[in-house]
Each structure stands twice: as C-alpha cells, then as structure tokens.
N, C-alpha and C positions, 0 to 999 in steps of 0.2 A: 865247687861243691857246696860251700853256702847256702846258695843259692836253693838249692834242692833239700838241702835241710831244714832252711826256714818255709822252703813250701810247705816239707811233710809237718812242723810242727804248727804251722798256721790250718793247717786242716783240721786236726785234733783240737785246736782253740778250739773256733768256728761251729765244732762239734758242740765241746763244753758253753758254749754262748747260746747255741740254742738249747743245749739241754734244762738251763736255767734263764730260759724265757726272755733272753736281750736282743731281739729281732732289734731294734734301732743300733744294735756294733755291729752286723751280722758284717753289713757292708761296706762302712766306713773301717772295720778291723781288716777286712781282707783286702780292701786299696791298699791299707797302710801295711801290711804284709808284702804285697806283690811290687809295694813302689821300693821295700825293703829287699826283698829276692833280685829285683832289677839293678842295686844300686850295687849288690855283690858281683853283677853280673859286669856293671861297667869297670869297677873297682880290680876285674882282671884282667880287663885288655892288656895293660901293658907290664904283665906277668909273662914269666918265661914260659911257654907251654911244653910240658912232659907228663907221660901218661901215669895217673894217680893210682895208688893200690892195686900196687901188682900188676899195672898196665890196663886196668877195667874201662877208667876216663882218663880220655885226653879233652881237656879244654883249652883248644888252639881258637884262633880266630874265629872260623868255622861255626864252630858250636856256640859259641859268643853273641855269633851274628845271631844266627839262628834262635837261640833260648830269648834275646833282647826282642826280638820280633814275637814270638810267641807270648811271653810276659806282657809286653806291650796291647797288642791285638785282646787278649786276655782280660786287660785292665778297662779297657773299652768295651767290652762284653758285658762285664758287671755293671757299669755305671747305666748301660740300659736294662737292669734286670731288679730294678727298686719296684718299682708299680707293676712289671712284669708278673714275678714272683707272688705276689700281693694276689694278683687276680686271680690265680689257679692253687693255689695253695696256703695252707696256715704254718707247715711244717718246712720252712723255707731255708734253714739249716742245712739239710740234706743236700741240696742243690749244690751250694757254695763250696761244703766240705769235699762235694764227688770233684767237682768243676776245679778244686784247686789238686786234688788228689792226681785228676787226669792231668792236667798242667806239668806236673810233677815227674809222672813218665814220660809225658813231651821233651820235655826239659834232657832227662836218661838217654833218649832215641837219639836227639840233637850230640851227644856228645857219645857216647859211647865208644868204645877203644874194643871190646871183645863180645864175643856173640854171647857171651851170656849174661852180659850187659844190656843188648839190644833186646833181648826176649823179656827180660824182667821188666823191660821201658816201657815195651809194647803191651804185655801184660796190664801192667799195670793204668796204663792209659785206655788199653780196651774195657777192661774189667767195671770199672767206672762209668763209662759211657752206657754199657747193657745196662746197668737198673736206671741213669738216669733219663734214656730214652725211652724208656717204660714207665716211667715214675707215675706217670696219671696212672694210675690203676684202677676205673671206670673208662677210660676210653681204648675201644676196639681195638683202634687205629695204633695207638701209641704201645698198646699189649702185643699186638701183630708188630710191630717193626723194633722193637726188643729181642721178640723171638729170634727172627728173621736173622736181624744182627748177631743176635751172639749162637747161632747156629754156622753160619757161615765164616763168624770172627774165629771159633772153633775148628772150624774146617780147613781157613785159613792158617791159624797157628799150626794145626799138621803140617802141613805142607814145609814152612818153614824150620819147624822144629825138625822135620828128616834133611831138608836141606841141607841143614846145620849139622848134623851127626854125620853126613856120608861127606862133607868137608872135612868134618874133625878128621872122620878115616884114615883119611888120604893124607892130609896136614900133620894131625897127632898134638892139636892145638887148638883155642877159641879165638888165638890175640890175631890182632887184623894184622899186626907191623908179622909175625910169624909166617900168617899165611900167606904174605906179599911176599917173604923173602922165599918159601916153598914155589912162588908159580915165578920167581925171577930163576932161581937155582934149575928147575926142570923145565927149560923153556919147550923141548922137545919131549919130556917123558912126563907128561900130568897124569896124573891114572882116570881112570876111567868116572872113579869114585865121585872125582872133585867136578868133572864138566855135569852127571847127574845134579848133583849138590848145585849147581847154579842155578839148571833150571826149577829145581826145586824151590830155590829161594826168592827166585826170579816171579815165580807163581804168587808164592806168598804174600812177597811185597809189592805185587800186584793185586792182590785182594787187598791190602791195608790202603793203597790211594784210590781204589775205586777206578782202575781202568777197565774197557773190554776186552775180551771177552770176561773179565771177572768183575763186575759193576751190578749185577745181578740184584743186588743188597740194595744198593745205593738209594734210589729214588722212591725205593716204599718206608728204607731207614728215613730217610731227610722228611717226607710226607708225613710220617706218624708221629716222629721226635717233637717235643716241644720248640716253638719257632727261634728259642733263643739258644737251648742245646743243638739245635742242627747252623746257628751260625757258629758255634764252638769247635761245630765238627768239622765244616767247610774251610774253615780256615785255621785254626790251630792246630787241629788232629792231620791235616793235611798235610800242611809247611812240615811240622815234626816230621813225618812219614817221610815226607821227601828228602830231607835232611838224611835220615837216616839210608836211605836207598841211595843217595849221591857217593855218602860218606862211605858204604862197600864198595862200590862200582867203583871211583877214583880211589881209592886208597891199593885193593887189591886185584883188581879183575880187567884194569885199563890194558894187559900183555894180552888176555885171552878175548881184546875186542871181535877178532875175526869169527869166534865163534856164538856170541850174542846180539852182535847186534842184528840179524837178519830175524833174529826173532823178535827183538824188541823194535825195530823199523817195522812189523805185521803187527805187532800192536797199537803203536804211533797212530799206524792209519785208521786203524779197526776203532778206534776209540775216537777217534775225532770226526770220523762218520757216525758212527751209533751217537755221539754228544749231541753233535749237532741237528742233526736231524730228528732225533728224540724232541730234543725240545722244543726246531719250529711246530712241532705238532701239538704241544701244549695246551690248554687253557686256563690252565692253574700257575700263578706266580710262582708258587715254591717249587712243585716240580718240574716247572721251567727251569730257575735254577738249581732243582738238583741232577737235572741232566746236561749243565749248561758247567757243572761244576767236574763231570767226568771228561769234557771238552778242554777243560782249563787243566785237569792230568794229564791228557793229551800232550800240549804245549810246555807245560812244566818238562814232561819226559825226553822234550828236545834236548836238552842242556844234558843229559844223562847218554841221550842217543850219541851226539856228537863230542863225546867230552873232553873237557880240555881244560885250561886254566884258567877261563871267563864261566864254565859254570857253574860254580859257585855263586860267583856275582849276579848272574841270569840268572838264577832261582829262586834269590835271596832278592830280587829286584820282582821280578812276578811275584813272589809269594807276599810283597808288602801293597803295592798294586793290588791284588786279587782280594787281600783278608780285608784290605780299609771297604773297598767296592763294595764287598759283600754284606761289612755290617752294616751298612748304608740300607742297602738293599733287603737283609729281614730286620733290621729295626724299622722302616717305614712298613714293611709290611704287617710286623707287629702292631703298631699303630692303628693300621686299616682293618688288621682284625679285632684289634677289642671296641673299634666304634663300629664297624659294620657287619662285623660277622662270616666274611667269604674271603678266599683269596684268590678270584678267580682277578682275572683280567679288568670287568668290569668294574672291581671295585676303584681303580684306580679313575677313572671318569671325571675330568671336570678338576682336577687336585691341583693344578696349576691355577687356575681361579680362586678356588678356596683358602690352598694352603700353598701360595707360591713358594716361602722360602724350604718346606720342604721338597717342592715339584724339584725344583733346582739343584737340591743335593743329591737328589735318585736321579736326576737326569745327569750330574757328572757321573754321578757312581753306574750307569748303565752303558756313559759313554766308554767310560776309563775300561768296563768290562768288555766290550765289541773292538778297545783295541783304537779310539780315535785320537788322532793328534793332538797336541799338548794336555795329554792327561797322564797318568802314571801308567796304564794297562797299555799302550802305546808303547812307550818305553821298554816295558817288560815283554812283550810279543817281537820290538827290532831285534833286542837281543837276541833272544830265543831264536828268529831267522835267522842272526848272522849268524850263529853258531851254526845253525843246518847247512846254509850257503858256504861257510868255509871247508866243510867235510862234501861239498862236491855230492847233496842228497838234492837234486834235482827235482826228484818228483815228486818226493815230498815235501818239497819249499811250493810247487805248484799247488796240490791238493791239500795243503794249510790255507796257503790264501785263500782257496775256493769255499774250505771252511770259514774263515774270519769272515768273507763276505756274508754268508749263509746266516752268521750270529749276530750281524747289524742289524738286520731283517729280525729275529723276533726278540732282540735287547730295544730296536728303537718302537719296536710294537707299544712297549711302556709308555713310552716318549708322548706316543701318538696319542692314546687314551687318558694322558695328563694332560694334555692342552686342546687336543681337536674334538674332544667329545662330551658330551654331556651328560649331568651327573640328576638322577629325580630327583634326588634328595641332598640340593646343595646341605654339606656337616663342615662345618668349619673342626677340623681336628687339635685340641689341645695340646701342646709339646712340652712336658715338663723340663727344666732347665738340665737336668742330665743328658736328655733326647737333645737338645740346643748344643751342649758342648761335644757331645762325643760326633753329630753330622759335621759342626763348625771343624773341630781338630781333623776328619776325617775325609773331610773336602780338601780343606785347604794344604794336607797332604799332598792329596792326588793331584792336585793343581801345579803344587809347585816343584813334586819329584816328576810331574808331564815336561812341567819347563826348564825348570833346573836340573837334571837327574843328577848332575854331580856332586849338587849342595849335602844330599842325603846319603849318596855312594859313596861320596869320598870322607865322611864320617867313619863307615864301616868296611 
C-alpha cells in the first residue's frame, strides 16, 4: 500500500511544482518518487501476504510482479518525455501529474482483492488517460480520439459495472476469496445471475485490453494520442488490464472453465486475425503498431485461455518483452517525428546509415516484437504456446503460428526501410543522453531475458 500512497501524494507535489513554475523538478522529483513507490514495492516481497482493509488488497506475489513492472516501464517513459514535453507544450505539469495519477490505478487493478476495488483502479486509471489523450486542444486528431476513448471507456464501464451487480446478486458479495467459495460450494446449482455477470464482465474487460470484436477505440485512440501517452497506454495500461483480468479468471472462475472458454477461444482467433492483418495493411508506423498491439492481446489472452499455474509467469514474461519493445519503438518514432515531421514508413529510409546505433535498437525491439530467437518477445510467445499446446488447443496453436508468420512480414518491413533504402535527405538524428539510456537499459534487457529468461524469471 506504500506504494500507492506515495504515488497519490507525488502527483499532488508535481501539481504544486508546476503551479509555482519548477519545470526543472517536474522530472527529476517524479523519478525520485517512482524509484520511491518501487522500493516499497520490493521491500514487500518477502511480507506475508493477507488481504488489507477488509479484504479490498491483497499484495501477494502477483500484484508485486506486476505494480514492479509497470513502475518500472513507467520510469522509462518519463526519462524520454524531458524534450518531449518541451515541444508541444509549456504547461507540462499536467502531463506528469495525470501520467502518475494513472500509474496509481494501474498499481489498484494489479492488486485488488474485491470488485469494488477493481472499478475504483480502473476508474481511476481511465479517467486520466481521457483528458490526457486530448490534451492538445488545437489538434483534430487528438480532440476526436479523446472523445472516442472516453465514449467507449463509458460504455465499456457499463458493461462491467452490471457485470458486477448481477455477481454481487447471486454471491451477496464484492470479495473475490467469497465469490470463489460461492462457485466451489454450488458446483451444480450457479444461478443464472452469476454465468450473465461473466459474460458481462467478460465484455468489459475486453474493452479495457483492446481485443476484437471490441478494439473499435484502439487504433484512432493510439493515432490521435500524443506519441508518448499512447506508449503509456500500450504498455502500462495494458499489463495493469491484464493483470487485472488473470487475477478474476484464476482466482474465481477456473471451476466454471467449461463455460467461457469457447467464448473467449472465438475471441483469441477473431483478434489475432483483425491484429494482424489490420496492420500488414498499414502505412503509418503508429497505426501499425496500434493494430499490431491488439495482436499482442491476442497472445497475452492465451495464458487466461488456457490457465493454469505458468500463467501468471507467461504474462508477467510477455508483458516485460512487449512494454521494453514498444518504448523502443515510439521513442524512435518520437525522434523521427520531431526532425522530420511523418510517421509514415518512409520516414524510416536510410536510418541505418545515418543513425546506426539507433537503427539497431528498433531493429532488436522489432525483432523481440515478431517473436525471433534470442530476444525476449520469443521467450514470451514459447510460453504462451506452451500453455495452448498443453490444454490440447490444436487449432489455435496452428492459426497463431500463421499469425506470428504474418507479423514478421510487416515488423521486418521497418527492418528493410532502415538499411535497404534511401533516404533524400540524409538527417543525422540527435539523441539526447536520456534517449541513449532508456534504448541502452531497454535493449539490453531484451537481449538478455531472449538469452537468459531465467536470470530475470527467476528474480520474480
């Protein structure tokens, strides 16, 4: 709980820092806040875990892993948001305070113990994201995918919120260890109330990760967002999300498998087709991968489809894999659009020449994403198979591979446009030393949880 306390009052600083004009703490006080929230975080591993206040949080392992990775991910987001920030705005407080605020309900989602827990997390971490996605308030694009977002983030909290009621009905409870003991207690007489209330919830928190057929948001949200809020959202708002949706499924809903998974197997597929294929169509970097990040829900929801007692670790291994990848991949893009202004494919031309040491990190961070050998996304994709291959899902372990093939093809497109093509206007691109540390820490990650997967597993 620390943890979540020092985020909420590091937000409020951050507030007061800008209100009295200390843009040079903004971001030096909020590392040193987050490497403080993280140190609470390590400082409870080897804490007995039992569920706090009344049962609301449990901070077991679990939540541990997960809040350590998001804090983390988190801390590396900022360190590329100094020159960021700078360029599109003067009121650059706002950012930091939302961006720790949402952190905060990540943090909530990651541990939560009772559903009314989970809604305040999700709340709270959505609530956030609406204005900071819209924050340019002159541009179209970024006013349309605000809307957009929090119409649908709206629609989607219905869904959940009745979820949750026609649960409570049946249960006459919010706590998760209650409703597990209601669906072991009636293994033959559930009511009717409770299998409603799944698929309802089921909906929900499928709007929250951005699968198909509810992905609808996703790639005009990622499109219009600021390039640095939408790597916040790919990767921090995600892992939370999933975290959150493992921690119901495994905790109380593992007896009533036979009746979800045939629906969440129709989703599995549906979303790793529309992912994939959405995005070889592409010609825009970002919406590339913002279609390429509903493909990566996809694969994450194996570990949920098949679940067991390696999913956890499979999700907690993809989601470190996926968020390192990804900041890799819109901090260079960042790059490319404040010197050249597009983010279409083109821009990349020739970048291997100009600016080898970063051609090199977008090309681990594109391999690690398609899933190639000794990188980390490799690692996290075996898993994810073997968990399908041991539950005997045959045809879905076929029509993944066929997907993964499909995303080498437009992840190595990058590849190809940084070394085999030419650029009219050789720019040698500038890297400020934050940009130098967070690719270096960021690569050499993926490198070595590709080679080593145990040195970082067997940490956590």
């Amino acid at each position: 709980m620390g943890a979540i306390i020092t985020l909420s009052l590091l937000g409020i600083l951050v507030l007061y820092l800008g209100l009295f004009k200390a843009k040079n703490a903004l971001l030096p006080v909020s590392i040193l806040g987050l490497v403080a929230a993280l140190a609470f975080e390590v400082c409870a591993w080897n804490q007995v875990a039992e569920p706090l206040y009344k049962g609301m949080v449990l901070f077991d392992h679990f939540a541990l892993s997960f809040s350590i990775v998001c804090i983390s991910l988190t801390i590396l987001i900022l360190f590329l948001s100094k020159e960021y920030f700078k360029s599109i705005s003067d009121n650059i407080a706002e950012y930091y305070t939302l961006i720790l605020f949402s952190l905060t309900g990540a943090l909530m989602v990651c541990s939560y113990n009772n559903f009314a827990m989970l809604f305040i997390g999700i709340e709270i971490m959505s609530v956030a994201l609406y204005i900071l996605v819209g924050i340019r308030r002159r541009d179209k694009n970024s006013n349309e995918a605000a809307l957009k977002y929090f119409l649908m983030g709206a629609f989607s909290t219905g869904f959940l919120l009745f979820g949750i009621t026609l649960m409570y009905g049946a249960t006459g409870s919010f706590d998760l260890l209650a409703i597990k003991q209601y669906v072991i207690d009636n293994p033959t007489a559930i009511s009717p109330l409770f299998y409603a209330g799944i698929l309802l919830l089921l909906v929900g928190l499928c709007f929250k990760v951005g699968v198909a057929p509810f992905h609808f948001w996703t790639p005009d949200v990622y499109d219009g967002a600021p390039i640095l809020i939408t790597s916040f959202m790919s990767t921090v708002v995600k892992i939370a999300s999933f975290a959150g949706f493992l921690r119901l499924f495994s905790t109380v809903l593992i007896p009533l498998n036979e009746f979800w998974t045939p629906i969440l197997l129709t989703v599995v597929i549906l979303t790793l087709f529309v992912g994939n294929i959405s995005a070889l169509m592409q010609t825009s970097f970002k919406r590339m991968m913002a279609y390429s990040s509903i493909s990566h829900a996809g694969y994450m929801l194996f570990a949920i489809l098949s679940i067991g007692p390696n999913s956890a670790s499979g999700i907690l291994t993809y989601s470190i894999a996926y968020g390192l990848a990804s900041i890799v991949a819109f901090g260079s893009l960042m790059l490319l659009k404040k010197h050249i202004g597009s983010d279409q494919f083109e821009s990349f031309n020739g970048l291997g020449k100009t600016n080898p040491g970063l051609a090199f990190a977008l090309t681990i961070a594109m391999l690690s994403l398609a899933g190639i050998p000794l990188t980390a996304g490799f690692i996290g994709k075996f898993i994810m198979f073997s968990n399908v291959m041991s539950d005997y899902h045959t045809v879905l372990l076929v029509l993944a591979a066929i997907n993964a093939a499909v995303s080498v093809y437009y992840y190595l497109r990058v590849v190809v446009h940084m070394y085999f093509m030419k650029q009219e206007h050789e720019e040698v691109l500038t890297l400020s030393m934050n940009y130098k540390v967070v690719f270096f820490i960021a690569v050499l990650l993926t490198i070595i949880l590709g080679v080593f997967p145990n040195t970082i597993l067997g940490l956590l």
